[in-house]
KOLTIDO-784517 format. One record per residue (C-alpha): residue in one letter; x, y, z. Coordinates in Angstrom, 3 decimals. Each point is the difference from the previous one (the first is absolute). Layout:
+-------+----------+----------+----------+
! tormi !       c1 !       c2 !       c3 !
+-------+----------+----------+----------+
!     a !        X !        Y !        Z !
...
+-------+----------+----------+----------+
***
This chain:
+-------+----------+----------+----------+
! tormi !       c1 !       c2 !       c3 !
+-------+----------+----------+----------+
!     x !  -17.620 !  -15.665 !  -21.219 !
!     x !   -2.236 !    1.079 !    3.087 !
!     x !    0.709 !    4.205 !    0.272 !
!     x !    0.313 !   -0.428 !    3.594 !
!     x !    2.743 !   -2.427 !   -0.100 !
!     x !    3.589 !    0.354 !   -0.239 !
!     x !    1.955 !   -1.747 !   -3.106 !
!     x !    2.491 !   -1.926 !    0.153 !
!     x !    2.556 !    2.344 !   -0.919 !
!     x !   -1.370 !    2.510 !    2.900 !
!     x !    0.256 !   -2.839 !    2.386 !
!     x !    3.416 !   -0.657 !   -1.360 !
!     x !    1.002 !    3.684 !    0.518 !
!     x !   -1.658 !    0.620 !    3.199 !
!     x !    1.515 !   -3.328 !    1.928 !
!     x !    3.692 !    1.094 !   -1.857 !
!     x !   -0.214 !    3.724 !    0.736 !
!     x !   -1.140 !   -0.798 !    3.615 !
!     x !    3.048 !   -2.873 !    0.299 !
!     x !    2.467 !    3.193 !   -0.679 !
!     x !   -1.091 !    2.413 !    2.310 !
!     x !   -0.290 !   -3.388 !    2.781 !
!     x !    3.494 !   -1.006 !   -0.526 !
!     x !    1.242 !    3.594 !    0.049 !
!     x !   -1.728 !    0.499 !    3.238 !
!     x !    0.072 !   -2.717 !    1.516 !
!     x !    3.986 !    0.294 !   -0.304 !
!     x !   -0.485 !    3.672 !    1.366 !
!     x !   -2.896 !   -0.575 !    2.741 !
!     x !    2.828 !   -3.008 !    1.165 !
!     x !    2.441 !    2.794 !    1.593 !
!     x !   -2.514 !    2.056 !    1.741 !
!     x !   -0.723 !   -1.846 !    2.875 !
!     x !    3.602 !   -0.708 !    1.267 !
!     x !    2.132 !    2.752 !   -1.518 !
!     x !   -0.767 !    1.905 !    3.338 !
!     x !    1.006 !   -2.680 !    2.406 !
!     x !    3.464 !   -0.602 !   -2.206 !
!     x !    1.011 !    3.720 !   -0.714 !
!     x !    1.380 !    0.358 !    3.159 !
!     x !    2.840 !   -2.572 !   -1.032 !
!     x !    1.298 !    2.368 !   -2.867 !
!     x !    1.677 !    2.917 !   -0.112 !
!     x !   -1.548 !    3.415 !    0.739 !
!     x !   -3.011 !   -2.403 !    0.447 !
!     x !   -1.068 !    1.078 !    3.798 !
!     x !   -0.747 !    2.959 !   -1.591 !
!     x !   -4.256 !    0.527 !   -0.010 !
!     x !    0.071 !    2.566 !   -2.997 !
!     x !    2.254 !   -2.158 !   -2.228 !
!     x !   -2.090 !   -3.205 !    0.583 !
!     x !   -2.944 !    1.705 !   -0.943 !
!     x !    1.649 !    1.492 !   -3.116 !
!     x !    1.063 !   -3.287 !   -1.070 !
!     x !   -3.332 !   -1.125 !    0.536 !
!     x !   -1.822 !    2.638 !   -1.572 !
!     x !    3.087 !    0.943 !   -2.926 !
!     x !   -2.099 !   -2.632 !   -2.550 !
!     x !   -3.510 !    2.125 !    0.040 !
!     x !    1.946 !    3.506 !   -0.164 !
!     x !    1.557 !   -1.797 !   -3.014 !
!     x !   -2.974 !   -1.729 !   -1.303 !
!     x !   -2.340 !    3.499 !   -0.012 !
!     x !    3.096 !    1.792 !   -1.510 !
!     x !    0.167 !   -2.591 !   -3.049 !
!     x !   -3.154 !   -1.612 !   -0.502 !
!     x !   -1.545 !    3.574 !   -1.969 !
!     x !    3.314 !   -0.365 !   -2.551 !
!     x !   -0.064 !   -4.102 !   -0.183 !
!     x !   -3.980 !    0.394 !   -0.840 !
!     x !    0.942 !    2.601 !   -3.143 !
!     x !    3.032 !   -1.812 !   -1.251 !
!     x !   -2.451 !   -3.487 !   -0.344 !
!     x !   -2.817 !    2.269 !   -1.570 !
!     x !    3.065 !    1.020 !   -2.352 !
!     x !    2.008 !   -3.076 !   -0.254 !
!     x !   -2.287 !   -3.212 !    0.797 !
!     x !   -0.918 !   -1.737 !    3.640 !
!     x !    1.856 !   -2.864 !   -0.350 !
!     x !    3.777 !    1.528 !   -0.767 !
!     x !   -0.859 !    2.725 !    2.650 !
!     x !   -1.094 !   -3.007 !    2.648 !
!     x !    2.903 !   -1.831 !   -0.152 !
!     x !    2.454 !    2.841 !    0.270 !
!     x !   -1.727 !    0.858 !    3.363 !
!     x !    0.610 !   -3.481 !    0.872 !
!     x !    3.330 !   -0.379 !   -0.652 !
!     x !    0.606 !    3.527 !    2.257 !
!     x !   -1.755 !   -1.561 !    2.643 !
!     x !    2.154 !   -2.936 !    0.046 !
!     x !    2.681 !    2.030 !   -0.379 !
!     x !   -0.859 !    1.848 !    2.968 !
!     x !   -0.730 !   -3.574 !    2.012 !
!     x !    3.535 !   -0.778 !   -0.265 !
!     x !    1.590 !    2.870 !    0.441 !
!     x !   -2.014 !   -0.043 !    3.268 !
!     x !    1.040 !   -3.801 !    0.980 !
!     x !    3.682 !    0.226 !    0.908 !
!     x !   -0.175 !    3.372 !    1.887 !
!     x !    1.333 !    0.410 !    3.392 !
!     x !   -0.821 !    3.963 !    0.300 !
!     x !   -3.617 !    1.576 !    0.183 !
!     x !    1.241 !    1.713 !   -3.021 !
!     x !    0.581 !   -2.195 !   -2.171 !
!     x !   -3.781 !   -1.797 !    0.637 !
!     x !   -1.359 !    4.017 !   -0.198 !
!     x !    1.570 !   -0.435 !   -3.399 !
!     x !   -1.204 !   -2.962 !   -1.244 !
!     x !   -3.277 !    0.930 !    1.203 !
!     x !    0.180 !    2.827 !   -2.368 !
!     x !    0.658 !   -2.095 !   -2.805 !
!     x !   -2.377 !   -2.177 !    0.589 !
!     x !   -2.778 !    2.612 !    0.207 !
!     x !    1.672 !    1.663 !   -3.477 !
!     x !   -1.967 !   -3.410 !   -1.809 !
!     x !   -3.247 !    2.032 !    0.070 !
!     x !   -1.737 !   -2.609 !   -2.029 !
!     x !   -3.514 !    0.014 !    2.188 !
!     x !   -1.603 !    2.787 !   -2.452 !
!     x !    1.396 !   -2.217 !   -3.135 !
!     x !   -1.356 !   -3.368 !    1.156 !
!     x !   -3.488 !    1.566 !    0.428 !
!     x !    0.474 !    1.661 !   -3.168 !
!     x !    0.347 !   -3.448 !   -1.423 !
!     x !   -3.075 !   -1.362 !    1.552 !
!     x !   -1.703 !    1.990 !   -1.248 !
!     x !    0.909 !   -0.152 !   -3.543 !
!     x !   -0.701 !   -3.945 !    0.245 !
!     x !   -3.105 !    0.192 !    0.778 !
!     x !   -3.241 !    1.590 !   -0.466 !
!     x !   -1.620 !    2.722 !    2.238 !
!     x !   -2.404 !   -1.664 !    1.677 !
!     x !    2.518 !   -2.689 !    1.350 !
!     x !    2.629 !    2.119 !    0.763 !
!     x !   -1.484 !    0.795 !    4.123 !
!     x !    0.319 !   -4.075 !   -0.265 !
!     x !    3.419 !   -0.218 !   -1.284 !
!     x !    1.174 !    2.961 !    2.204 !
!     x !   -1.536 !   -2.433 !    2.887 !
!     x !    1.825 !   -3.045 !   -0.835 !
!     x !    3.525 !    2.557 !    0.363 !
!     x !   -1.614 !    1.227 !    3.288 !
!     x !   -0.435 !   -3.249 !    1.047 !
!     x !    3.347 !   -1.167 !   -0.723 !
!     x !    1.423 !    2.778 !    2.162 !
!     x !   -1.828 !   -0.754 !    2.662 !
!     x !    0.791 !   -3.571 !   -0.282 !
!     x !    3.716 !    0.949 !   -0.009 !
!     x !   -0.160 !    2.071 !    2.997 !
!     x !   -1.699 !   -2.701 !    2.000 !
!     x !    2.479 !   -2.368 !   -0.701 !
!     x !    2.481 !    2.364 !    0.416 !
!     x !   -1.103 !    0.511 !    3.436 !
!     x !    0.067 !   -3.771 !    0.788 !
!     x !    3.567 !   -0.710 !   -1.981 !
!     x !    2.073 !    2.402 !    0.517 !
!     x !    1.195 !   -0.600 !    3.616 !
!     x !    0.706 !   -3.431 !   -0.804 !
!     x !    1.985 !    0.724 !   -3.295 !
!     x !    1.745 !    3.240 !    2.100 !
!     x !    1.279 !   -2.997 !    2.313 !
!     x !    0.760 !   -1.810 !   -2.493 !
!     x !    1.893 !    1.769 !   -2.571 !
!     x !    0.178 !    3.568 !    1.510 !
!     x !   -0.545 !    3.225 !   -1.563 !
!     x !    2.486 !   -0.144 !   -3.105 !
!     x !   -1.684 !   -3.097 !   -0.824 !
!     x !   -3.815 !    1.590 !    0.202 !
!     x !    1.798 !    2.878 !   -2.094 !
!     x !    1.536 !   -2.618 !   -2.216 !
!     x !   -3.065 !   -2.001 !   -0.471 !
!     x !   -2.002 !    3.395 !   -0.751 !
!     x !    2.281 !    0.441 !   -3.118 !
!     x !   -0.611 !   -4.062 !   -1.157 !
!     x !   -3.718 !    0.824 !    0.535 !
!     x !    0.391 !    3.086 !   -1.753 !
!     x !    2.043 !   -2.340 !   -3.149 !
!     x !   -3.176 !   -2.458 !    0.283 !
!     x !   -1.935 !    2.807 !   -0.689 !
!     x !    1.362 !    0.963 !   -3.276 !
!     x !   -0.420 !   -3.745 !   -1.370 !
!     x !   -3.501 !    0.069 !    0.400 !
!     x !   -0.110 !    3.575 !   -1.782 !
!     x !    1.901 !   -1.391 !   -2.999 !
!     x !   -1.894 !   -3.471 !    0.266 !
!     x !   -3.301 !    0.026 !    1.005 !
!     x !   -1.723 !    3.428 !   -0.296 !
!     x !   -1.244 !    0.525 !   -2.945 !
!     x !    0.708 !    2.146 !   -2.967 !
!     x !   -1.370 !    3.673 !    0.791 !
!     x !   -2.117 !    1.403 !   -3.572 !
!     x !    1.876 !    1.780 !   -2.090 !
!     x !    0.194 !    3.562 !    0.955 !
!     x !   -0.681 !    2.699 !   -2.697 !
!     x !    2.587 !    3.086 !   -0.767 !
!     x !   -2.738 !    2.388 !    1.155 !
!     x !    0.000 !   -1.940 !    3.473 !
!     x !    3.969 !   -0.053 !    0.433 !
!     x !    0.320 !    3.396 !   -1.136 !
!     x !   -2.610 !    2.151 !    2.288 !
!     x !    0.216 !    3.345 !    0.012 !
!     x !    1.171 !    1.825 !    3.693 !
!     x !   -3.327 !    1.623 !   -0.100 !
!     x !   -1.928 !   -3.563 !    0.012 !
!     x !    2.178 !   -1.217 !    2.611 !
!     x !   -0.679 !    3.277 !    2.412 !
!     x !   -3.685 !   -0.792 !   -0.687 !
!     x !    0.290 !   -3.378 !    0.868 !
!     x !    1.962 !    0.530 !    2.737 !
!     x !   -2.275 !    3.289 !    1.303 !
!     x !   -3.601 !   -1.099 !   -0.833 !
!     x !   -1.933 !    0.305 !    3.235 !
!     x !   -0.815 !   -3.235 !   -0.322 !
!     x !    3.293 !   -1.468 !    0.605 !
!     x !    0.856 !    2.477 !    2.676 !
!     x !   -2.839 !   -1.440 !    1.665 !
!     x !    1.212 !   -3.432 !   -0.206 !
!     x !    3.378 !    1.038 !    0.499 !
!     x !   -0.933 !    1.575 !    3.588 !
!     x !   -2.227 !   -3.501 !    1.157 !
!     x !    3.833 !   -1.700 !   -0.690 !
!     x !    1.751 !    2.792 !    1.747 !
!     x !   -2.370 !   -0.399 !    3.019 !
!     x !   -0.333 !   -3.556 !    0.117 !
!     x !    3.680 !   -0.703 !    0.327 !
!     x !    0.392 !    2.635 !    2.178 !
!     x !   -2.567 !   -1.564 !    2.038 !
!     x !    1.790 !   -3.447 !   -0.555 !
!     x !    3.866 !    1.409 !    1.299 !
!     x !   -1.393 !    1.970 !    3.085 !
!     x !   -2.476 !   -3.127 !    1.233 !
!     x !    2.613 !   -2.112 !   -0.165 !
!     x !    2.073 !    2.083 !    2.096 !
!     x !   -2.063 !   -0.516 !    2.855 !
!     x !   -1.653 !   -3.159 !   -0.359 !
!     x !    2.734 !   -2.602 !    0.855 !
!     x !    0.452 !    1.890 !    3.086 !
!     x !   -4.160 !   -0.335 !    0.451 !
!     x !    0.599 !   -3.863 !   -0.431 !
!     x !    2.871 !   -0.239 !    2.305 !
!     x !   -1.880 !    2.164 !    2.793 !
!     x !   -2.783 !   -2.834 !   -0.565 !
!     x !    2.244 !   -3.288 !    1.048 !
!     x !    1.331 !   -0.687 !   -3.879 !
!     x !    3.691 !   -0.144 !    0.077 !
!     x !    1.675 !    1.834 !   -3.235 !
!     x !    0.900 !   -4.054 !   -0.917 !
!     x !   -3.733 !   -1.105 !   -0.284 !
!     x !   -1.490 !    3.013 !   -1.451 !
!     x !   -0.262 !   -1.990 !   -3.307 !
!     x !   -2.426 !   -2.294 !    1.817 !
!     x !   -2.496 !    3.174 !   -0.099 !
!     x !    1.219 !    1.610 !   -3.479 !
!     x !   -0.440 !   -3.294 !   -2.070 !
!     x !   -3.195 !   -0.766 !    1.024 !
!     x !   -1.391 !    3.636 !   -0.162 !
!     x !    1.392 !    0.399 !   -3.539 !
!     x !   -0.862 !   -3.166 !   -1.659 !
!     x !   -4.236 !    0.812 !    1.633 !
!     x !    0.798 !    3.189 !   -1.616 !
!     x !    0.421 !   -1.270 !   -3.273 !
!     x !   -3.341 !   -1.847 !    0.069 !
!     x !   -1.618 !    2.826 !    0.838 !
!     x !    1.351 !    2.014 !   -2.637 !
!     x !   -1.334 !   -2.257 !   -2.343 !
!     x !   -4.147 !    1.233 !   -0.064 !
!     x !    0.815 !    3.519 !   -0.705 !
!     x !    2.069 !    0.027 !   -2.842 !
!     x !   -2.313 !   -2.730 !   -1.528 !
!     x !   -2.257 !    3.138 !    0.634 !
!     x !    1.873 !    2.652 !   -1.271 !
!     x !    0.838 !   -2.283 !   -3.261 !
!     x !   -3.501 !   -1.645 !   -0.535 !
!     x !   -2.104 !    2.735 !    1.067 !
!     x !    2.364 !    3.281 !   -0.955 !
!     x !   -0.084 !    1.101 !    3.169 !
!     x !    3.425 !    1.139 !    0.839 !
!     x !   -0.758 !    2.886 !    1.496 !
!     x !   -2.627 !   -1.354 !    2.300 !
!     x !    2.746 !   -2.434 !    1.054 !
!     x !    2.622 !    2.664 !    0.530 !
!     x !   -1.449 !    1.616 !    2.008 !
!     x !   -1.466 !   -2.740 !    2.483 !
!     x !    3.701 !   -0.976 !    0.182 !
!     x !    1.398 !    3.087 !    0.814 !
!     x !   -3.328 !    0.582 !    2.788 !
!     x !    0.842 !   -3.649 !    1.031 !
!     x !    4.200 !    1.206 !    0.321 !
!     x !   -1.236 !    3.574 !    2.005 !
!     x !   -2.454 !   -2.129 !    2.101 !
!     x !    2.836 !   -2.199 !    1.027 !
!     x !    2.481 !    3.051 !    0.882 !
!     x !   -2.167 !    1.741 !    2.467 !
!     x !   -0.534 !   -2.929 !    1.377 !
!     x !    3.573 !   -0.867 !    0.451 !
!     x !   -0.200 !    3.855 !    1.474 !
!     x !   -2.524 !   -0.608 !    2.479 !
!     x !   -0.426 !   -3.560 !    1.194 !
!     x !    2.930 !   -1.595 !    1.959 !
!     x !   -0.660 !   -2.744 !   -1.865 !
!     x !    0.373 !   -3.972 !    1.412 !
!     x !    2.047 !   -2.697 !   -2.149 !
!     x !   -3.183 !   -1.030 !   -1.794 !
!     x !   -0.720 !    3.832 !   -0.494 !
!     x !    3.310 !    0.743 !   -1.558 !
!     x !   -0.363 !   -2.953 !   -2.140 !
!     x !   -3.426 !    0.932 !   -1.402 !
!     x !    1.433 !    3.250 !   -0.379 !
!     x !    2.691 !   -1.225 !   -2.358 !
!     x !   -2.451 !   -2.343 !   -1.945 !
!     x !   -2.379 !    3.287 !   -0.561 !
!     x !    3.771 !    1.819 !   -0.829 !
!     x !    1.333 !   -2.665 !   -2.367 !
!     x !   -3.182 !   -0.743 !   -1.534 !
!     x !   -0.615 !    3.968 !   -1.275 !
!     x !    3.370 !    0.263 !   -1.172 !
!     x !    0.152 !   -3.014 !   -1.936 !
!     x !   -3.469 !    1.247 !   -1.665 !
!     x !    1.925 !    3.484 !   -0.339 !
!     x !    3.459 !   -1.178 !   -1.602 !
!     x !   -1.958 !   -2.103 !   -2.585 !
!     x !   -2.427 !    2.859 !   -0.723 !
!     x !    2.080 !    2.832 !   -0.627 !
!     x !    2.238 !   -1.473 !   -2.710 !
!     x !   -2.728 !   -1.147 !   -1.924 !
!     x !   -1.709 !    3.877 !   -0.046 !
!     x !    3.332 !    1.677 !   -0.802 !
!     x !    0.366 !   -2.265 !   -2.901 !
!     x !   -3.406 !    0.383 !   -1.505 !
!     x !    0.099 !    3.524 !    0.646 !
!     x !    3.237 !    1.159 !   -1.258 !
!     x !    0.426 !   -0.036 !   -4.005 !
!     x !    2.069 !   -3.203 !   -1.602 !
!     x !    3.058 !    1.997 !   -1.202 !
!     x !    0.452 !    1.372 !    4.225 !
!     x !   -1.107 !   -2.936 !    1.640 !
!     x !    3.785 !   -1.179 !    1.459 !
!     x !    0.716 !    4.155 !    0.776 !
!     x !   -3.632 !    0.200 !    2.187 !
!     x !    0.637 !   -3.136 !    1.175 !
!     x !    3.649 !    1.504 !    0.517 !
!     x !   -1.378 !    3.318 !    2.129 !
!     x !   -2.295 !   -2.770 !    1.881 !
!     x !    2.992 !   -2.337 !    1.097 !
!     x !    1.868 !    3.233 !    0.951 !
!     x !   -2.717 !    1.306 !    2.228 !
!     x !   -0.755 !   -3.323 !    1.886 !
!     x !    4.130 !   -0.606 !    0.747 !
!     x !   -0.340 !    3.285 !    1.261 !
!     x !   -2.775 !   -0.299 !    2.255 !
!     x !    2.164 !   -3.183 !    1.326 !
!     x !    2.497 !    2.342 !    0.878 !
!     x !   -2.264 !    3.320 !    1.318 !
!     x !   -2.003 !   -2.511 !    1.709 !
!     x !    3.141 !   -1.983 !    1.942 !
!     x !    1.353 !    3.169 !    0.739 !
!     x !   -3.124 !    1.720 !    1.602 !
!     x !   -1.070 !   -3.482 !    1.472 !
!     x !    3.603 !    0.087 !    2.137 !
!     x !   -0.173 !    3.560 !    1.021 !
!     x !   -3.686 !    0.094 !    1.180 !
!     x !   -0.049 !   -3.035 !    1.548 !
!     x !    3.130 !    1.011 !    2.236 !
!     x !   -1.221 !    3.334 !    1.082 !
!     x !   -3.703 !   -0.673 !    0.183 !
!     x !   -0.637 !   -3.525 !    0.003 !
!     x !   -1.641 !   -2.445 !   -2.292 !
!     x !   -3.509 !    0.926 !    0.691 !
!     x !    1.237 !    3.775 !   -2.155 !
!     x !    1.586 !   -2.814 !   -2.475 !
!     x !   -3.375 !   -1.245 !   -1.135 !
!     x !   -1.920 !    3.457 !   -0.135 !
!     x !    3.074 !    1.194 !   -2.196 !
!     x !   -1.103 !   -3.150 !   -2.057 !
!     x !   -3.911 !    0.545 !    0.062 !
!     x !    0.182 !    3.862 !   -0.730 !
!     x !    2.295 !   -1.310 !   -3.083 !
!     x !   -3.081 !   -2.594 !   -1.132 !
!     x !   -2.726 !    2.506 !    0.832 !
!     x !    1.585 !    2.325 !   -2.676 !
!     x !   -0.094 !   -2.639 !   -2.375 !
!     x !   -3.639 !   -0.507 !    0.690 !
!     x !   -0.193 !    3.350 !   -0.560 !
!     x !    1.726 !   -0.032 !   -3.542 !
!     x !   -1.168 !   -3.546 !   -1.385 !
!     x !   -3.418 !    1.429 !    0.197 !
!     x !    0.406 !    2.273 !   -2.493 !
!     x !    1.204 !   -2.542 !   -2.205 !
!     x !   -2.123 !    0.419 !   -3.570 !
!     x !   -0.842 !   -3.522 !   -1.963 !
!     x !    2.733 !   -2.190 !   -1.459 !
!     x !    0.105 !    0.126 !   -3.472 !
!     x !   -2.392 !   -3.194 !   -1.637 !
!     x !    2.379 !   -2.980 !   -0.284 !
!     x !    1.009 !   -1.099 !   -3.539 !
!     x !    3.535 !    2.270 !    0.317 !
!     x !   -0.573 !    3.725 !    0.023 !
!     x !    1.300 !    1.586 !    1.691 !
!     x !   -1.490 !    3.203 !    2.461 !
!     x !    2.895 !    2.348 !   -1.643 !
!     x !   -0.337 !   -0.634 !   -3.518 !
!     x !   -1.165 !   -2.751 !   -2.353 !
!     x !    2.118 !   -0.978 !   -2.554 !
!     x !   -0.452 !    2.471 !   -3.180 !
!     x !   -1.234 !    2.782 !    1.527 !
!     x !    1.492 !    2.691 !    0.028 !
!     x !    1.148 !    2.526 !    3.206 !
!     x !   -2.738 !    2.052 !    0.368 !
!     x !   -2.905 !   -2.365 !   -0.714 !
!     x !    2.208 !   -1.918 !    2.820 !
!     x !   -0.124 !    2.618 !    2.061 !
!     x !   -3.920 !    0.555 !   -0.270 !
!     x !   -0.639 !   -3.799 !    0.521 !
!     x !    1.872 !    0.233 !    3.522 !
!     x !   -1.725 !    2.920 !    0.954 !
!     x !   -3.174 !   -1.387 !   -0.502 !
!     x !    1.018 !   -3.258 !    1.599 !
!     x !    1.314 !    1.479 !    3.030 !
+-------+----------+----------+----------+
***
């Protein structure tokens, strides 16, 4: 078979893994864009604070969880560890479907957020296939999400009319169910896992988890979602201000998403063909600060703030599919679901840093302080991806250790890659 092309089975796992993260999203993206326009008809629900905490409950969850659900599937296997987070997400769904309180949906929130399975699924990616497919495979789950969002954006007013929020929630849990069918049926069979990769030792996992390496790639998530929450907390208003009612913004978001994915396609054909993910990570994150001060500075038309968001999308579709990929070539096979853990836990949490400062800058100071909050978080990035050493060569080793050598000849080989 041709090196550069991806078998069977890593089709097979990369279409399956990327069909469970779209159904669980897709279920969760369906709420978001008319929770806020029906929490006013339950209980406690005209309260600001409590809508956002319903709103925001799942990533507090998600970035308290996904660090212990990426060590228990490292301990215990992917696939058991998968479907327990799915069945806690459904559980959460419809809990969430009959309530009439703000409560009640704050607590099913929760619950769906404690099914940290994010870190787990990428885990499992990348144990299916082999390293220099995985920034493919990680793109074909990007992709997915995107896709879901999109549609959710389209869908979800119609479904909201016509079988209201306890059916969204209810139809989040069935999509949730789905989910766990095409675990057990269609992806494949992760390789066996050895007793030295089940049982790491704490002191592997804290250099997994604290190789500078990873922090770097745990910072570019942290500051791209950031970036993500606190755009997004300005940019409907941008699109209303330009003559696009909150009803037809999906008439800009589909078609800016779906160029975006076209255009995401070149560079990671790049960065897999040519090894040059760094070169790509970096244009992507210049392309994401590039769009920010503009944002900042130009009082941008319709057709501006739709180029805009094609420049926006386009990075952060490179972005999500890159990072993955590096953390799990980087970080050793018997810590791959923990760093993939501490990277899930720091992009939920710049979700939540980054909705939280988005709201309170853009109400004191405007939107224009919104965006420079957002560039000064992507110029620091610049700054720390460009220290970046070389990947380790692709055939499985990993930058921490290679597999039968011991901790200090471990140790030496990361200091002289770094």
């Amino acid at each position: 078979m041709h090196p550069q092309r991806m078998s069977p089975t890593e089709v097979r796992a990369g279409a399956s893994l990327a069909a469970v993260f779209g159904l669980r999203m897709l279920g969760l993206f369906l709420i978001l864009p008319v929770f806020a326009v029906h929490a006013p008809s339950l209980a406690g629900g005209d309260n600001l604070t409590l809508v956002g905490l319903a709103l925001g409950a799942y990533g507090l969850a998600q970035a308290l969880l996904q660090f212990p659900f990426g060590i228990a599937s490292d301990r215990w296997g992917r696939k058991p560890v998968i479907i327990a987070g799915l069945v806690i997400f459904a559980a959460g769904s419809f809990l969430a479907a009959p309530a009439s309180d703000i409560h009640m949906v704050i607590a099913g929130r929760l619950l769906q957020g404690a099914g940290a399975i994010s870190s787990v699924v990428s885990a499992m990616a990348a144990d299916l296939t082999r390293a220099e497919h995985r920034t493919k495979t990680m793109a074909m789950i990007g992709a997915t999400i995107g896709a879901a969002f999109a549609f959710s954006l389209v869908a979800a007013p119609a479904l909201y009319d016509l079988i209201g929020m306890g059916g969204l929630f209810a139809m989040t849990g069935v999509l949730s169910i789905a989910a766990i069918g095409v675990v057990l049926g269609v992806v494949p069979k992760p390789p066996a896992r050895s007793h030295h990769a089940a049982g790491a030792s704490r002191g592997r996992l804290r250099a997994a988890i604290l190789h500078p390496e990873l922090l770097r790639l745990n910072y570019g998530i942290f500051a791209l979602h950031l970036v993500q929450m606190a755009m997004f907390v300005v940019v409907p208003t941008a699109l209303v201000a330009a003559g696009v009612p909150v009803a037809a913004h999906w008439k800009i978001y589909l078609p800016v998403v779906i160029l975006s994915f076209v255009l995401m396609v070149p560079p990671i054909l790049i960065a897999d063909r040519r090894r040059r993910h760094k070169r790509v990570m970096l244009g992507a994150i210049a392309l994401m600060l590039a769009v920010q001060l503009l944002f900042a500075a130009w009082h941008a038309p319709l057709a501006g703030i739709a180029a805009l968001l094609v420049g926006f999308f386009a990075a952060f579709n490179v972005l999500e599919a890159l990072l993955p990929s590096l953390v799990s070539r980087i970080a050793p096979e018997h810590a791959r679901g923990a760093a993939l853990g501490a990277y899930n836990t720091t992009q939920t949490l710049g979700l939540f840093v980054g909705g939280l400062a988005g709201g309170a800058l853009a109400g004191h100071f405007g939107a224009a302080a919104v965006y420079m909050l957002a560039a000064t978080a992507m110029l620091a990035w610049l700054a720390v991806a460009g220290t970046m050493g070389p990947l380790p060569a692709i055939g499985g080793d990993s930058a921490i250790t290679r597999p039968g050598v011991n901790a200090d000849a471990g140790a030496a080989l990361d200091h002289k890659r770094v």
